[in-house]
Every structure is written in structure tokens, then in C-alpha cells.
C-alpha positions in Angstrom: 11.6 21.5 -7.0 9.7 18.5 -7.9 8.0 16.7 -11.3 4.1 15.6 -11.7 5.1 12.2 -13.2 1.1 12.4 -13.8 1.3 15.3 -16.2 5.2 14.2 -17.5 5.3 13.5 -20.9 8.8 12.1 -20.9 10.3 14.4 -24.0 13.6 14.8 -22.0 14.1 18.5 -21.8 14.5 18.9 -18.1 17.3 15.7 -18.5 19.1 17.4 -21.2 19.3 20.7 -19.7 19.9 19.9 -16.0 20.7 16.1 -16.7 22.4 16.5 -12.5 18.8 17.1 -10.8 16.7 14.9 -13.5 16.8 11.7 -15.3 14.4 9.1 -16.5 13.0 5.9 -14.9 12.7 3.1 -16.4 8.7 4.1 -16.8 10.0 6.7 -19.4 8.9 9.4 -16.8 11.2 12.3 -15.7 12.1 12.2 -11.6 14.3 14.3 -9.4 17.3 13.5 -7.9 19.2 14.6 -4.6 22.4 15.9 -3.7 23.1 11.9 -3.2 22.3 11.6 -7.1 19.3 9.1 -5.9 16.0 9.5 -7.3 13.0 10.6 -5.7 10.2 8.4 -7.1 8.0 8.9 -4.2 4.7 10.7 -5.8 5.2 14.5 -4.7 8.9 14.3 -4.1 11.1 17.9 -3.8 14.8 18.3 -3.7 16.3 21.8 -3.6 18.0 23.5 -6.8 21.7 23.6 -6.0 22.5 27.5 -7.2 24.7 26.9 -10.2 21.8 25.1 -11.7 18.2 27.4 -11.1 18.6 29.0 -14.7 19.0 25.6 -15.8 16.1 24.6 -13.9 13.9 27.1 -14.4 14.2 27.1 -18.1 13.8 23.7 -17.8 9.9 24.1 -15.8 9.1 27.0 -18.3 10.0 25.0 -21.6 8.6 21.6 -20.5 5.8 20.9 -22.4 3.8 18.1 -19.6 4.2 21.7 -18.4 4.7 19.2 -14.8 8.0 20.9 -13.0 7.4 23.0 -10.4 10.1 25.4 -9.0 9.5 27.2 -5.6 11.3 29.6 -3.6 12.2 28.9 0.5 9.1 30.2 1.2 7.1 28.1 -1.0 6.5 30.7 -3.5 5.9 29.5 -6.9 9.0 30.7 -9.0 8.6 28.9 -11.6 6.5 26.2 -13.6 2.6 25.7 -14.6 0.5 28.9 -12.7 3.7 30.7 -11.9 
């Protein structure tokens, strides 16, 4: 999973859903964080979905309206998020 900061509009969704794999930076933009609960601000960054949280995440990619979180699978299929 990982979040176009380009496209992010910073409305929160993704934070208030799954606030465990998302949060703000100070830029106002939405990043991901890892298992370490460290964000990834490089441009491009992934961190797997821990299980308990896909639904989160997923609704998450499919509600956000920078329509800029993109979910794949293992095999790099797009499960969710913009083109999916």
C-alpha cells in the first residue's frame, strides 16, 4: 500500500479510518507508516496492510477523494484504489 502525496488532498479519511497505517505530516499530506509506526515519506513509499486492517484500508483507497491510495495484492495486483 502506499499514498501519492501529489494527488493527496489531506481530508483525513484514510487517518480516521486506519489512523495505525496513516497519519499526517506536518505538510498536511497523508503518509504511511510501518509495522515500526515510522512514516514513509520517501516519494513512492509501500508498507504492507497488516490483515486485521485491509477492510479498513481498502475502504479507505476507495472513499478517498485525492482518489491517491493504492492497495495491491503480493503479486502486485491492483486491489484497490484509482484504476482498480
Amino acid at each position: 500500500m502506499r499514498v501519492d502525496q501529489a494527488e493527496c488532498t489531506g481530508d483525513g479519511l484514510c487517518v480516521q479510518l486506519a489512523p495505525t497505517v496513516f497519519e499526517f505530516d506536518i505538510d498536511g499530506l497523508a503518509y504511511v507508516k510501518g509495522a515500526d509506526g515510522e512514516l514513509r515519506t520517501r516519494a513512492g513509499a509501500s508498507v504492507p496492510v497488516p490483515l486485521p486492517l485491509v477492510d479498513d484500508v481498502v475502504a479507505a483507497a476507495d472513499d478517498c477523494p485525492g482518489s491517491c491510495i493504492y492497495v495491491e495484492r503480493p503479486d502486485g495486483t491492483l486491489e484497490a484504489g484509482p484504476g482498480s
